[in-house]
C-alpha positions in Angstrom: -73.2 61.0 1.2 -74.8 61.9 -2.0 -76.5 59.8 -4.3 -73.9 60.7 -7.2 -71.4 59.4 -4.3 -73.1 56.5 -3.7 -73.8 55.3 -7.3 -71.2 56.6 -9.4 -71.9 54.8 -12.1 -75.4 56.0 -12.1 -74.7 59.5 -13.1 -71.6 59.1 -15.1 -72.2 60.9 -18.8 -72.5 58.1 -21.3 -73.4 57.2 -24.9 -76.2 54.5 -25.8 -75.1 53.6 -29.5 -78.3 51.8 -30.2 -80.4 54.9 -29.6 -77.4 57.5 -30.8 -78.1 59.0 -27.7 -76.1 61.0 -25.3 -78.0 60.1 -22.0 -77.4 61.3 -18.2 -79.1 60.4 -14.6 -79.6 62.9 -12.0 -81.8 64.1 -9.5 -81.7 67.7 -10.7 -85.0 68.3 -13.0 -83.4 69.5 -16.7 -85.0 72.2 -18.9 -88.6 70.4 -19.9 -87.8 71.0 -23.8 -85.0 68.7 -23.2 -86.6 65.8 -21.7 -88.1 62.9 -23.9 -87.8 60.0 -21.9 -87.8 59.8 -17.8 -86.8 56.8 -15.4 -86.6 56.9 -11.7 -84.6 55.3 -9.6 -86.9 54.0 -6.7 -85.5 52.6 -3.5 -86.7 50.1 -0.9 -84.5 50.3 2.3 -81.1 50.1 0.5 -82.2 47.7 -2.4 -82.8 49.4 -6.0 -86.4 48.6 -7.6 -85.8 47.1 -11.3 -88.2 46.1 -13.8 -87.6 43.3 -16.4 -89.3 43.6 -19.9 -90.9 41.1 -21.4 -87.6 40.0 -23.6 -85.8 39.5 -20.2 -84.2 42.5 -20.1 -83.9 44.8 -16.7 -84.7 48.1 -16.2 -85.0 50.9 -14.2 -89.2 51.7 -14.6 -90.0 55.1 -16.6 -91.3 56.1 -20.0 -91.9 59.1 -22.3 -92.7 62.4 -21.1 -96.1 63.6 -22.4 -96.4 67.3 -23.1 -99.5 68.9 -21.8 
């Protein structure tokens, strides 16, 4: 079973109005000039790893990709 299998929800297409932005997960790296932004989803045993901001909000850990 694939991840995409397993979490379909996770790597269906969808728009994020408050960003105007047309986002996607996978576990396929995308052309670098495309990425902006990266999160990962990090497991332990069967359990997702989640961060929570400091507004309460939860979230999968990440940040902006930095161009070398």
């Amino acid at each position: 079973m694939t991840l995409a299998d397993r979490y379909p929800l996770l790597h269906t297409p969808t728009h994020w109005a408050w960003g105007d932005m047309d986002v996607r997960f996978s576990t396929e790296a995308p052309p670098d000039e495309l990425v902006t932004n990266i999160h990962v989803v990090c497991f332990v045993g069967d359990n997702i790893v989640l961060c929570r901001d400091d507004r309460d909000i939860w979230l999968l850990p990440g940040g902006t990709h930095e161009r070398t």
